[in-house]
C-alpha positions as CSV (number, residue, x, y, z in Angstrom):
1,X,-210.7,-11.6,-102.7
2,X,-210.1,-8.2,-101.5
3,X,-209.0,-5.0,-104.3
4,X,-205.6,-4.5,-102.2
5,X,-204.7,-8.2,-103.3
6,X,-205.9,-8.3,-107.0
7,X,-203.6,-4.7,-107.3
8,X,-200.5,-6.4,-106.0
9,X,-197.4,-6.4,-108.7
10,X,-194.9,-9.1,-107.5
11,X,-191.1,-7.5,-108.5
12,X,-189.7,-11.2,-109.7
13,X,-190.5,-11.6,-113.2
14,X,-191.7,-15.0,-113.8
15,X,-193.5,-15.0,-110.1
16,X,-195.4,-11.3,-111.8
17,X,-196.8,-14.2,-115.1
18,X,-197.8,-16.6,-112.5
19,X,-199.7,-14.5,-110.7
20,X,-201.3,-12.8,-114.1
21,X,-202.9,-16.3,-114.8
22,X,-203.6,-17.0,-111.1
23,X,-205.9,-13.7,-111.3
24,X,-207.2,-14.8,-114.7
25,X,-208.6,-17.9,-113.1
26,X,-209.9,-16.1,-110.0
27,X,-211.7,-13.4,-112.2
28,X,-213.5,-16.4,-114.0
29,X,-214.6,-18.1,-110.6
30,X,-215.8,-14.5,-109.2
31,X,-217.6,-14.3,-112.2
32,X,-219.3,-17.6,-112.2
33,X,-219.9,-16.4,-108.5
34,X,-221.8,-13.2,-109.6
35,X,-224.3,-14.9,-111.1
36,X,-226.1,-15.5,-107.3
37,X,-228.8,-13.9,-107.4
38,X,-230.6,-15.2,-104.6
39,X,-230.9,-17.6,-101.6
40,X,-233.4,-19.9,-101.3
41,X,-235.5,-19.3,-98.2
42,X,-235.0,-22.5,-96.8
43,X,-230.9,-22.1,-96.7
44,X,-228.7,-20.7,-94.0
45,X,-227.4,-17.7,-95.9
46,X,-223.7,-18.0,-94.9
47,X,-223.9,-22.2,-95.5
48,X,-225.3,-21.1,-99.2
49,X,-222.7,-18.3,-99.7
50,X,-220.0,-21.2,-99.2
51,X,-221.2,-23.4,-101.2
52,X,-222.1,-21.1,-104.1
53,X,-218.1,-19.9,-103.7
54,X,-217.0,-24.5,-103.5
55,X,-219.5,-24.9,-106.1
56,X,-218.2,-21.9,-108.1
57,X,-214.6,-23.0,-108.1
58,X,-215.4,-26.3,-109.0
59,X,-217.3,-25.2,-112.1
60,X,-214.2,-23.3,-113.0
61,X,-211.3,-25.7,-112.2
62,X,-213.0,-28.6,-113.7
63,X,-213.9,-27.0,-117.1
64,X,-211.7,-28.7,-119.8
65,X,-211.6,-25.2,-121.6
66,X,-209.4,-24.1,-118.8
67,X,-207.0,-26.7,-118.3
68,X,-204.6,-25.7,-120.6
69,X,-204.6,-22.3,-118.8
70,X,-204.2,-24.7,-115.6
71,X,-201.0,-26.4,-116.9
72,X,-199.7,-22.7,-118.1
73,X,-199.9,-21.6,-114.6
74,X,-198.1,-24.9,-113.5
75,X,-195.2,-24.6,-116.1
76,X,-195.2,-20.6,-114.5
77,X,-194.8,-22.1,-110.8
78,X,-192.4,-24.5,-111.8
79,X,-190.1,-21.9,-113.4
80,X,-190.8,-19.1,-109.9
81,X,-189.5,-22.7,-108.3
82,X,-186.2,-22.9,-109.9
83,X,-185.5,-19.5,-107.8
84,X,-184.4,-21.0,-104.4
85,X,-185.9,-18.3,-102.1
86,X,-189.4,-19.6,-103.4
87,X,-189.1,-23.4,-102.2
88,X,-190.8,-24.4,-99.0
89,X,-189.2,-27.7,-97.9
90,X,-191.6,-30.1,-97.1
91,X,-192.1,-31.5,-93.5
92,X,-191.3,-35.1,-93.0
């Protein structure tokens, strides 16, 4: 995720706590990520850097620690949605 992304400041309020816990959860998954510290010899490098990023938001999104953090965000997005110009109709 590049710097110019993580340094964004959304102006609508209640988008701005969404996206605090959005970047909470992506800080743990680049963490979880850091901890490659090397690829096995026998793996393509770019097939082992994807799945050490699938296997790394797995680990994250399926800890039971973090689903309450999960839900928060929900609740957040649910509230951004009550805003009109934020909901996408969905195709039929």
């Amino acid at each position: 995720m590049s710097r110019q992304f993580l340094d964004l400041v959304p102006k609508n309020e209640k988008l701005r706590e969404a996206f605090r816990i959005y970047l909470e959860l992506q800080r743990k998954v680049m963490s979880d990520m850091s901890t490659l510290s090397e690829i096995p010899k026998e793996a393509d490098p770019v097939d082992y850097a994807i799945y050490f990023s699938v296997r790394s938001f797995c680990e994250v999104f399926l800890n039971p620690e973090l689903k309450p953090k999960l839900l928060q965000l929900k609740r957040e997005i649910s509230r951004v949605e009550l805003d009109k110009q934020f909901v996408v109709e969905q195709a039929k």
